[in-house]
N, C-alpha and C positions, 0 to 999 in steps of 0.2 A: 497319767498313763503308765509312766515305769515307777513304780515303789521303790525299786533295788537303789540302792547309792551307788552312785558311779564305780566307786570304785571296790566295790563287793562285783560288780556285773563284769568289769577288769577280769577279774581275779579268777571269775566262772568263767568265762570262754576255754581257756586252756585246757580243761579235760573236756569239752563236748566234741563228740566226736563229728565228722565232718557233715553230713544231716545236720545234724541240731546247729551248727555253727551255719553254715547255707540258708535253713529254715529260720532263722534268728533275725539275720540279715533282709531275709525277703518280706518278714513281718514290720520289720524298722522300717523298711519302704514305702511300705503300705501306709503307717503311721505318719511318718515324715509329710504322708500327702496331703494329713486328714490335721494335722497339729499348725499350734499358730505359734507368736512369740517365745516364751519361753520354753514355753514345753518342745517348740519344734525345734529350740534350741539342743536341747536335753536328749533328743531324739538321735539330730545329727551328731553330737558329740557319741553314741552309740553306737552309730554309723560309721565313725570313724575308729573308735574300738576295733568293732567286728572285722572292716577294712583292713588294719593293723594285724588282727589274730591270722586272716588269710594269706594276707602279703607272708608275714613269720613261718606257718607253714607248706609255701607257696611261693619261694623266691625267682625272683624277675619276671613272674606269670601273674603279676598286676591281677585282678579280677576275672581273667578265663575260666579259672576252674568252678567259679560262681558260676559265669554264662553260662557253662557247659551241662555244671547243672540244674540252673533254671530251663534249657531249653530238653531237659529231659523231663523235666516235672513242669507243666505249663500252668498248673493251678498254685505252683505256689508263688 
């Protein structure tokens, strides 16, 4: 499902701007749902990447600025 080595995919969060870091996150969700063993392993470990890049830009506001914008874009 993800090609990138973990830690190439580390390394790209930091310049996406906040879209592509939200959009990113809500794909690995989608995934997460659809993956079994390892892979879903690989998935979540991604998940918590992405989690990590937002928290970093986003201190003490845990995952709000996600909600806020998933519930602006209901498709993604």
């Amino acid at each position: 499902m993800h090609q990138e080595p973990i830690d190439s995919f580390a390394d790209a969060l930091e310049p996406m701007t906040e879209d592509e870091v939200f959009s990113l996150l809500s794909r690995l969700e989608r995934d997460s749902e659809k993956a079994e063993g390892e892979e879903r392993d690989e998935v979540m470990a991604r998940i918590t990447l992405v989690t990590e890049e937002i928290e970093r830009r986003y201190p003490g506001q845990v995952l709000a600025p996600y909600r806020a914008w998933k519930s602006r874009d209901p498709l993604a």
